[in-house]
C-alpha positions, 0 to 999 in steps of 0.5 A: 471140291473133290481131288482126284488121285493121281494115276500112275504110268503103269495104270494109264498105259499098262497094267496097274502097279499091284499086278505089275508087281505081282509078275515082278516077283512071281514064284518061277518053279522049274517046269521043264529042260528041253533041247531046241536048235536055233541062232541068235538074233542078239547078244547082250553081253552087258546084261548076260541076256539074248534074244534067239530064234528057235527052228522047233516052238516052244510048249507053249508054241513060241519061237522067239525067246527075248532076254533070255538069261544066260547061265554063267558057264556060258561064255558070251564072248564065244557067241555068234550071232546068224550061226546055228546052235544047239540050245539047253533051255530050262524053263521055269512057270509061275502062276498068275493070282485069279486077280490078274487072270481076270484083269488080263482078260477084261483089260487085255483079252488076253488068256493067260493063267500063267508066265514063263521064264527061260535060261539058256543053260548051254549052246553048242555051235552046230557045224552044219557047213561041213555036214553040206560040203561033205554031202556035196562032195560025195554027191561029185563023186558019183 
């Protein structure tokens, strides 16, 4: 009698450990720093971790970043969620072996050749009520 191996979690549900490994560990090189505008969805001051909602996509046409990592001179506790902010993104790319490529294309049909990793270098609060009560006020004047 034959035994079978035992599946693990990751391949039954996901992808098989070898390439959840593989993007565990990817090599991020620095891609790019871009400066976009948008608030927080949430704060995760334990993990130094956020998710934000960006006004203009990403290159890569995404407008939600989850779990972006904060860099340390950032101080969390001054954070708002719902308020605008001027975000400092560095982003990092790693590609993916042909391997997982083709394994995220058959398994998946997904075509990904390779990841990204966001850090929010800097957030500046952007006072867009004072900007709309000072046009207000003008706009009274006349």
């Amino acid at each position: 009698m034959v035994r079978k191996a035992a599946k693990s979690k990751s391949d039954e549900n996901g992808l098989p450990e070898w390439a959840e490994n593989e993007i565990k560990f990817a090599n991020f090189k620095e891609y790019d720093t871009i400066n976009r505008t948008g608030y927080f969805l949430d704060i995760n001051e334990e993990k130094k971790k956020a998710d934000i909602q960006l006004y203009e996509p990403l290159p890569d046409d995404r407008t939600i970043i989850e779990e972006i990592e904060l860099s340390e001179k950032i101080n969390i506790k001054d954070l708002l969620k719902g308020f605008v902010y001027e975000y400092n993104i560095k982003i990092s790319k790693a590609l993916l072996s042909e391997q997982v490529v083709e394994l995220l294309k058959t398994k998946f049909q997904l075509d990904m050749q390779e990841i990204y990793k966001f850090d929010l270098e800097d957030a500046q609060m952007m006072n867009i009520e004072s900007d709309l009560s000072e046009n207000t006020m003008e706009e009274e004047e006349e």
